[in-house]
N, C-alpha and C positions, 0 to 999 in steps of 0.2 A: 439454527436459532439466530434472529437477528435482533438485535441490542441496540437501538438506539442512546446513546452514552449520557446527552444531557440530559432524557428523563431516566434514566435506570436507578435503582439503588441495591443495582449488584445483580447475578443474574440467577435466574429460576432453577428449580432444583429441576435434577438430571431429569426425570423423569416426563418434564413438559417443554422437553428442547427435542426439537425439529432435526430429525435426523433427514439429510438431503440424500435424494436419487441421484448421483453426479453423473450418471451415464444418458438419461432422459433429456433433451432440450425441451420437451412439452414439459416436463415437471419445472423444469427452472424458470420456462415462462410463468407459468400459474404464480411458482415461486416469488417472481418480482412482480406479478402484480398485487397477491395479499401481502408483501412487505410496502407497496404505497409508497416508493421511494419519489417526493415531489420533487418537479424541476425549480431549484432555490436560486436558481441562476441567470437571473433577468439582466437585463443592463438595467442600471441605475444612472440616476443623472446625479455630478457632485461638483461642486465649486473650487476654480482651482484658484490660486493667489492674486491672479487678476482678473479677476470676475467673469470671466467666459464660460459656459456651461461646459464642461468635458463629459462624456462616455464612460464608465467604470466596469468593469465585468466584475463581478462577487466571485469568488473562490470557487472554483469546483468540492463537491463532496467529497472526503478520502475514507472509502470501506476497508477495513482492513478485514484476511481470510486467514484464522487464528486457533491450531489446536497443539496447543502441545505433547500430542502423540501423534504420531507419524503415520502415513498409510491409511489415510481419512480422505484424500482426492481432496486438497486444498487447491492443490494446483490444476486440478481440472476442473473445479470446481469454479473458480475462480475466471477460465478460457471461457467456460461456458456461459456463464452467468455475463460474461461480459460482452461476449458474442450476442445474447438476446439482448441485452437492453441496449445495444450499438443498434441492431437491427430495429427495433422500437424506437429511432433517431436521436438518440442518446450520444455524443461522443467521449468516450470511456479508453481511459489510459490502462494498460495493466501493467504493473512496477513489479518485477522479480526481484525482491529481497533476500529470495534463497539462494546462500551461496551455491547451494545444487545445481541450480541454473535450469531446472527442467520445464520451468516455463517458456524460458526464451530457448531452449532447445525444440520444443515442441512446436512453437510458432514458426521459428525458423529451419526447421527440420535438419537440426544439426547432429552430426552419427560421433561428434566423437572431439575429443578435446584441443584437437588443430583446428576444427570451424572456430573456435571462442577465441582463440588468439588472434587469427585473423580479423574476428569482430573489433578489438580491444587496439586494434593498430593504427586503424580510424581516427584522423582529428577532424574539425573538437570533437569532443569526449560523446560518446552512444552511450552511457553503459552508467547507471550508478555508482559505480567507485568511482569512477573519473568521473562524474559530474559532480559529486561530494569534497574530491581532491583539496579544495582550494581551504576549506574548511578545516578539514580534521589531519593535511598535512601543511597546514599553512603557508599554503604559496599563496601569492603576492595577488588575488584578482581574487576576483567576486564568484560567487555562487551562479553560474548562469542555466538555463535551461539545457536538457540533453536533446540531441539531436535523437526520433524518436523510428523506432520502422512501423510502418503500414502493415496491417496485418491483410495478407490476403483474402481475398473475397469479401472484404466487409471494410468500407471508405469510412467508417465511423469508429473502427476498434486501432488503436495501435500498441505499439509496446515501448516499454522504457525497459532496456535486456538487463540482465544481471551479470555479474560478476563473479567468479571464482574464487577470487581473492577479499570476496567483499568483508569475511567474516575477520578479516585482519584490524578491523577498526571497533571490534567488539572490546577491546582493552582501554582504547584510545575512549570510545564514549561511556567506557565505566569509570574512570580517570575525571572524567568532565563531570559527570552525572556526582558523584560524592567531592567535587572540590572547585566548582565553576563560581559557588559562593566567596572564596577567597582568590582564587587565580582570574585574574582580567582577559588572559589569554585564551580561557576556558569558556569564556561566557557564552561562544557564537553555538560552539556543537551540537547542542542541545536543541535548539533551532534551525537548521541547518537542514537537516531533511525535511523536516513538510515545508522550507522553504524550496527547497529543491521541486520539490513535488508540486508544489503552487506553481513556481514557476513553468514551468515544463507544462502545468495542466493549461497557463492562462496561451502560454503560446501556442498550443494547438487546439482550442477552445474548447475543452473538455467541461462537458459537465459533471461526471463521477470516474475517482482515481480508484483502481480495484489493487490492494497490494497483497501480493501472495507473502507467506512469512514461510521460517523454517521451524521445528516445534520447541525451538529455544523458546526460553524464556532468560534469554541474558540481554545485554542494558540497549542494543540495538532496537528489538523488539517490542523494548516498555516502551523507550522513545516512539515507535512506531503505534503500538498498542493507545498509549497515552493521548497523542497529540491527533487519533484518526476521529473525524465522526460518527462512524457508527463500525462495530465490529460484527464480523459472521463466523459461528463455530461450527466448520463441517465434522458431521459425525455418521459413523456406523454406527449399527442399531446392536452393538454388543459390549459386553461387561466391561472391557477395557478403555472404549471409548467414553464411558459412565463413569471410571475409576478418574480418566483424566479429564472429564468436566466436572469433577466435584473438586479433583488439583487447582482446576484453573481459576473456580468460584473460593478458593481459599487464600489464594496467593494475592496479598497486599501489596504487592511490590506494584502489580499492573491495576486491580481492581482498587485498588485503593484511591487511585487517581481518577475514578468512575460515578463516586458515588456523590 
């Protein structure tokens, strides 16, 4: 099921969502071609303070891949889906938000939890926690893009890898999220990741950001959930995956910010 956010007013009952074949890449193409995803990403021309025409590139799209039950092929769902529209000349970041890490284990064909430290030892920062860092542990510098890997075989898909530890700042962005209205300190976290994410997308001139999530629903996620343009709910075609998209069409916390 895919959800365009600025028209939605909430999503379709269970019964008329699109349960995805994640194993097919002919299905995913057909896939993104009846979801019609337009390239909104032209350059523009904009005027800078002394009148000289300047270049602008518009934001890349950010899809988020969203179910809060687990064992739905989010994260393959997600390789593939991004894999075809890279090939269909698209260039398409994919952001592993799960602290699982089995996105960026899978691309990277990592067997085990010494590959991930090795990644994380890299400066600057590869990896969403450390390209968040400056933000939600307040050091002293700016939000910069992450240094991103090339995903093999395909010059148009890359990855922004995740993090193991990332789920450490799920306290720190519920903290912000109920008190950025009176704490001055608070006010950037909240913005902080689709800034991240912009940036990282305009540096490698991405037109759509695919982010796999994990099936929380804690303050990380609404952050994510909230602030992406359009959301995808992969599903199996059985009772539990039904049980947890009728959770998902009920909870305020993320849909509320939808409608």
């Amino acid at each position: 099921m895919v959800v365009r956010k600025q028209d939605s007013a909430g999503l379709p009952p269970a019964s008329t969502a699109l349960a995805l074949d994640c194993g097919t890449r002919r299905n995913l193409a057909r896939f993104l071609d009846s979801a019609r995803f337009h390239d909104d990403c032209p350059e523009v021309k904009v005027q800078c303070s002394i009148n000289s025409p300047v270049r602008k590139r518009a934001m890349a799209k950010t899809i988020c891949l969203f179910n809060h039950k687990g064992g739905v092929s989010k994260t393959t769902t997600a390789f593939n889906l991004g894999w075809m529209m890279a090939l269909k000349g698209k260039r398409v970041l994919l952001a592993d938000f799960d602290p699982q890490c089995n996105l960026t284990g899978m691309v990277m064909g990592f067997k085990g939890v010494d590959d991930l430290a090795a990644l994380y030892s890299v400066n600057p920062p590869n990896n969403i926690k450390d390209g968040l860092a400056p933000a939600f542990e307040s050091q002293p510098r700016q939000v910069a893009p992450v240094e991103c890997v090339e995903v093999v075989g395909n010059e148009n898909l890359f990855l922004v890898p995740g993090h193991i530890a990332l789920a450490e700042y799920e306290t720190t962005r519920g903290i912000a999220q109920e008190l950025s209205g009176s704490l001055l300190a608070l006010r950037n976290l909240p913005g902080s990741i689709r800034f991240l994410l912009d940036e990282t997308a305009s540096k490698y001139k991405a037109n759509f950001v695919l982010v796999d999530m994990s099936p929380s629903l804690g303050p990380l996620n609404q952050n994510l959930f909230t602030t992406s343009d359009y959301f995808v709910v992969p599903l199996h075609p059985d009772y539990f995956s039904s049980m947890a998209l009728r959770g998902l069409s009920s909870n305020r916390s993320i849909l509320g910010h939808t409608r």
